[in-house]
RODRENTOR-615928 format. One record per residue (C-alpha): z, x, y. Coordinates in nm, 4 decimals. Layout:
<nodes>
> c3, c1, c2
> Z, X, Y .
...
</nodes>
This chain:
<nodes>
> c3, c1, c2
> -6.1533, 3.8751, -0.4332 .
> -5.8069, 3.8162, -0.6291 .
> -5.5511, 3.5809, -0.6104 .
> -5.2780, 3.6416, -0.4732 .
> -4.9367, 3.4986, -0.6274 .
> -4.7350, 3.3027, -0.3711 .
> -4.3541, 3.3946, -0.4725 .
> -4.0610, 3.1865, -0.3137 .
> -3.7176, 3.3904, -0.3784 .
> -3.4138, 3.2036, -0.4095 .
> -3.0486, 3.3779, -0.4307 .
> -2.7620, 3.3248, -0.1971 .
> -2.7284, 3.6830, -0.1992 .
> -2.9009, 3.7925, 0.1513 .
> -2.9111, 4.1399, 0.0001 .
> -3.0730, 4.0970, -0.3089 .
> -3.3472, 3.8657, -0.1324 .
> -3.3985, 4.1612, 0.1368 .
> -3.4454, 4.4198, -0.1940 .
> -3.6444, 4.1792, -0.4000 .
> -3.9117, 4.1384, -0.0586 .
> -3.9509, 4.4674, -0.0055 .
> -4.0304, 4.5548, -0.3684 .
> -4.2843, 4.2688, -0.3913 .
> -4.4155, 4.2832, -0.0872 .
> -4.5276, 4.6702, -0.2262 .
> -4.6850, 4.4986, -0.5200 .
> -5.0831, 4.4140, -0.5371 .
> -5.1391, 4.0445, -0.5578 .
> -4.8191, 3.9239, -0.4767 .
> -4.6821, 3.7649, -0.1217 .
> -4.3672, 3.6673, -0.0761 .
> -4.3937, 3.3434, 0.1514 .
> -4.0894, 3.2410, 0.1447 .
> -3.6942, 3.2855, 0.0925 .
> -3.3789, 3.0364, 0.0409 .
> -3.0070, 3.1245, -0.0142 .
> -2.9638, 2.7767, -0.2449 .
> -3.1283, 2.5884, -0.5210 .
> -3.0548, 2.2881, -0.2523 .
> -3.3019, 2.4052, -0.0185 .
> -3.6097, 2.4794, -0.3039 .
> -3.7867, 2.1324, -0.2497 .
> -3.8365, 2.1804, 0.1166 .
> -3.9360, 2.5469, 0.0949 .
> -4.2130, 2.4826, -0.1724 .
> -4.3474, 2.1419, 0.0232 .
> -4.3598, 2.4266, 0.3324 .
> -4.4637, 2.7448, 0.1349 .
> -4.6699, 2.6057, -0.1662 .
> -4.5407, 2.9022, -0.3610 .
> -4.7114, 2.9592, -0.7531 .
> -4.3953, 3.0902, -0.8658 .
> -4.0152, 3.0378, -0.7374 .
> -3.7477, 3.3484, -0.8898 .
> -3.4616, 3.1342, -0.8978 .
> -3.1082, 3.3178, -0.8973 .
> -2.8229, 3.1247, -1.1483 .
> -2.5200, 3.1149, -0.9286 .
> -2.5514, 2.9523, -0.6632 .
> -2.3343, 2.7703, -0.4099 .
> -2.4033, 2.3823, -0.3989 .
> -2.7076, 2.3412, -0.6580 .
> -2.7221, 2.6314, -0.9272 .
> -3.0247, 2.7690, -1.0885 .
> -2.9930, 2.5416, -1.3823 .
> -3.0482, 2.1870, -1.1761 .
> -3.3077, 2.3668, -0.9061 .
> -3.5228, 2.4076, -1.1783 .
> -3.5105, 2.0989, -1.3480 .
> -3.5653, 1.9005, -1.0163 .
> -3.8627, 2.1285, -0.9368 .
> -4.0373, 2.0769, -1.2934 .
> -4.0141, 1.6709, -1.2324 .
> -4.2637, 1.7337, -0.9393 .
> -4.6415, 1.6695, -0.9351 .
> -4.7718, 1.9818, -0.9756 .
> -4.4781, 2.2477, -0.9341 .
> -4.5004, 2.5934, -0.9180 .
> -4.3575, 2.8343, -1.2184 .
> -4.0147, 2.9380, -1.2130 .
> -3.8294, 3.2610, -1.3397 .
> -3.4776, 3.2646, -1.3546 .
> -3.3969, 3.6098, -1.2371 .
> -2.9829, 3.6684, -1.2908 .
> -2.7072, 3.8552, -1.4148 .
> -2.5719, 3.5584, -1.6647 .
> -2.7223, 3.5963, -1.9748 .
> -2.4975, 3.4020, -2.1695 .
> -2.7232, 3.2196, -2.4717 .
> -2.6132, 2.9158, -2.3225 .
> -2.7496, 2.9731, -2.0005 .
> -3.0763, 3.1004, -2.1437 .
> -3.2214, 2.8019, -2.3454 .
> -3.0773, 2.5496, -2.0734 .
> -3.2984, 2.7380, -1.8046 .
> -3.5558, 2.7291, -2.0369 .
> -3.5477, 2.3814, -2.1535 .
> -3.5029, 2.2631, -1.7748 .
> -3.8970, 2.4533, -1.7349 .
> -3.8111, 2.8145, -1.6370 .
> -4.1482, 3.0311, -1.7192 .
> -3.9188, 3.3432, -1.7673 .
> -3.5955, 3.4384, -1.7887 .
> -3.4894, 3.8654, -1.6773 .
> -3.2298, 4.0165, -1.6016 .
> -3.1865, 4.1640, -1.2292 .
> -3.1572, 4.5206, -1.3765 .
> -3.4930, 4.4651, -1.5080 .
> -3.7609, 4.6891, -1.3519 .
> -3.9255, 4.6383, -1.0953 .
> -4.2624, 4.6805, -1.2790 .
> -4.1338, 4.4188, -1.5206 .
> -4.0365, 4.1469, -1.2714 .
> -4.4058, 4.2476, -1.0761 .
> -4.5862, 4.1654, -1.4465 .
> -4.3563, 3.9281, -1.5032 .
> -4.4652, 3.6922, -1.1638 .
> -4.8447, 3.7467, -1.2570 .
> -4.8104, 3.6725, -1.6269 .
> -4.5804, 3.3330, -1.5697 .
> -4.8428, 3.2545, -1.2854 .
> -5.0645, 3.2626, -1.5506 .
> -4.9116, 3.0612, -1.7942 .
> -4.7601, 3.2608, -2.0032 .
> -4.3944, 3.3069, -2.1016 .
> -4.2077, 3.6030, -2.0012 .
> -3.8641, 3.7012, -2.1186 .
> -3.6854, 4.0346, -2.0707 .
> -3.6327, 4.2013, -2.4679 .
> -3.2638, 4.1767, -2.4397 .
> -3.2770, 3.8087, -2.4116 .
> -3.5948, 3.7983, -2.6944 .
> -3.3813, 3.9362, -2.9251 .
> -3.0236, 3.7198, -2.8587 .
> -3.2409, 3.4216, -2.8924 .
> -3.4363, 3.4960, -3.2260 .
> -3.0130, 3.5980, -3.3053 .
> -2.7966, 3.3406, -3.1973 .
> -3.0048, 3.0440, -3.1809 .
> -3.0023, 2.8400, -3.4197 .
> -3.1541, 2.5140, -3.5264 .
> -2.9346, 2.1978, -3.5032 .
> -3.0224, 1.9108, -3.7337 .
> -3.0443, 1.6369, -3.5126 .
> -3.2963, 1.8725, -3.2899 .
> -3.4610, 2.0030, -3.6302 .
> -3.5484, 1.6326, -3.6642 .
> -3.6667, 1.5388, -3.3190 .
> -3.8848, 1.8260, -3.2874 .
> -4.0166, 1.7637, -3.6687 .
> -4.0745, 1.4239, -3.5372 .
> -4.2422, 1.5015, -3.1844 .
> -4.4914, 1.7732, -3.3685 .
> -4.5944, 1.4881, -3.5707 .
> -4.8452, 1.3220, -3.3306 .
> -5.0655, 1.6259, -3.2780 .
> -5.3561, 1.5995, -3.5026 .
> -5.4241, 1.9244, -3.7340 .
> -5.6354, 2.1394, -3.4751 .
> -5.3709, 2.0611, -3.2180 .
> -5.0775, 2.1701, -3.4487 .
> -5.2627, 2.4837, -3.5216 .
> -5.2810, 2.5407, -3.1152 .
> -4.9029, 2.4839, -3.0883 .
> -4.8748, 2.7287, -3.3072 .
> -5.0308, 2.9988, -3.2161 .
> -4.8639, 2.9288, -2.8482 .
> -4.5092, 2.9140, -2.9805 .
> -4.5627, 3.2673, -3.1865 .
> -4.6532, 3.3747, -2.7662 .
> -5.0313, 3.4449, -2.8020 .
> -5.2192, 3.4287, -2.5136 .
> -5.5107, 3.1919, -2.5052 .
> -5.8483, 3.4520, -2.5603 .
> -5.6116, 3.5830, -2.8567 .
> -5.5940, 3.1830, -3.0007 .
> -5.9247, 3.1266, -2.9307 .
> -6.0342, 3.4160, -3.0788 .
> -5.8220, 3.3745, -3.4137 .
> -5.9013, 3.0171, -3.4397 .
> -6.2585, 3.0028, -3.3293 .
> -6.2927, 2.8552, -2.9974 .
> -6.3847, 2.8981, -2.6693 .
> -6.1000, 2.9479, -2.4022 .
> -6.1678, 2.6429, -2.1844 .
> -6.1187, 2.4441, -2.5227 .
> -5.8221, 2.5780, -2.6006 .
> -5.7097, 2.5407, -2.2372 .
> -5.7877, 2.1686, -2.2788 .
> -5.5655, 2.1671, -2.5896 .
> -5.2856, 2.3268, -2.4672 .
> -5.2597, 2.0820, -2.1713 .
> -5.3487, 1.8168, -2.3870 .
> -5.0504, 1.9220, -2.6465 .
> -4.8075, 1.9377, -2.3771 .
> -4.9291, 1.6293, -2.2299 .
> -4.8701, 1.4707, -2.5508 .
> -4.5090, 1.5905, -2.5859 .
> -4.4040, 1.5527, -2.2690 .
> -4.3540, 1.9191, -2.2164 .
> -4.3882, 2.1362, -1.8645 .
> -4.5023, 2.4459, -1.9906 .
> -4.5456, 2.7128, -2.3247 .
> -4.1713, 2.8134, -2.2925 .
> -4.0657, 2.4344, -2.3685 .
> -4.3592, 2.4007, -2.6980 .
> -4.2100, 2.7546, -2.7909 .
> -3.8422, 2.5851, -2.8552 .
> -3.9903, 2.2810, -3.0065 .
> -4.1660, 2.4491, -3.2570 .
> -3.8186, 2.6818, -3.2833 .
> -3.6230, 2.3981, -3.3911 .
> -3.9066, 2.2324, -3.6236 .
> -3.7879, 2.5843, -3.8154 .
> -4.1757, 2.6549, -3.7354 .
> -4.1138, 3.0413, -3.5962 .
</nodes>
C-alpha cells in the first residue's frame, strides 16, 4: 500500500488555501489534514495533524513564513516545509532556506510541480522552482566570513563523508550517490544523517549552502 503525504497548508489567504485543497486533495498520495491562516498557529496544527510536510505562505499577519519555519525545524522530529509564495526576492530565498525550508516555488508554479514537489521534499530531497535555481547560482555569492565558516565546518567530516556531502550538495538523490560512489543506499542514508548530524544541519537544502559558500559547487 503507499504512503500517503500528510500536507498542512498555511496562508492567511482563505482563498488560496480553498484552491490549494482542492488541487491536492485530486492528487494520489497526498491528504491535506490540515489548514492555518498564520505561521502563529503551525505548532499547534502539526502537534494535532502530524503533517510530513507544511507549504508555508511568506506574508503573513503576526508570524511570517520566515520565523514559522525556523521555530518548526527546532522541533524533535518536524515535518518538511516548502515555502510556497509570491516573494522571490534573493533575500527571502536563502533566509527560508537557511531557517530549514525543503523547497522554495512560486504560487504560479504548476500544479503538477507543487504535487512532485510535496512527494520529493517528503522524501528528502530538495525542491526549488527553476526561476529561483537559476537567481541563486546568479546572485549569490560567497561572503568571506561564511566562505570560512563553512571551510571550517566541512572540516570534521572524514574523506568518505566529504565525498557524501558532495554528491548531496550537487542535488543527487541517494541510489544515484550510492551508485557513483559504491555503496548501498541504507549506508549512504546513515551518512547523510550522520553528516548533518555532525554539522548541525536540518536537512540537504542547508548541506547544499554550506558546501555553496565553501566555493565547493
Amino acid at each position: 500500500m503507499r504512503t500517503v503525504t500528510r500536507v498542512l497548508l498555511v496562508d492567511d489567504d482563505a482563498l488560496v488555501r480553498s484552491a490549494l485543497a482542492m488541487m491536492l486533495d485530486g492528487a494520489e498520495g497526498i491528504a491535506v489534514v490540515a489548514e492555518a491562516c498564520d505561521g502563529a498557529e503551525v505548532p499547534d496544527a502539526v502537534a494535532a495533524h502530524f503533517p510530513d510536510v507544511v507549504l508555508m505562505d511568506l506574508r503573513m499577519p503576526r508570524v511570517g513564513g520566515i520565523e514559522a519555519t525556523r521555530r518548526l525545524r527546532r522541533l524533535p522530529r518536524p515535518p518538511e516545509v516548502i515555502v510556497l509564495t509570491t516573494f522571490d526576492t534573493d533575500d527571502n530565498v536563502v533566509a527560508a532556506l537557511r531557517a530549514g525550508a525543503g523547497g522554495f516555488l512560486l504560487k504560479d508554479s504548476p500544479p503538477a510541480r507543487i504535487v512532485a514537489a510535496i512527494h520529493r521534499v517528503a522524501a528528502g530531497e530538495p525542491m526549488l522552482s527553476p526561476q529561483i535555481t537559476r537567481r541563486l547560482m546568479e546572485s549569490v555569492t560567497t561572503r568571506a566570513d561564511a566562505y570560512r565558516r563553512a571551510v571550517d565546518a566541512l572540516a570534521a567530516l572524514t574523506p568518505r563523508e566529504h565525498e557524501v556531502a558532495l554528491a548531496v550538495a550537487r542535488g543527487e538523490g541517494n541510489a544515484e550517490i550510492a551508485g557513483t560512489l559504491g555503496m548501498s543506499v541504507p549506508t549512504v542514508k546513515s551518512h547523510v544523517s550522520r553528516i548533518l548530524a555532525k554539522l548541525a544541519l536540518n536537512n540537504r537544502t542547508q548541506l547544499a549552502l554550506l558546501a555553496h559558500d565553501a566555493d565547493l559547487i
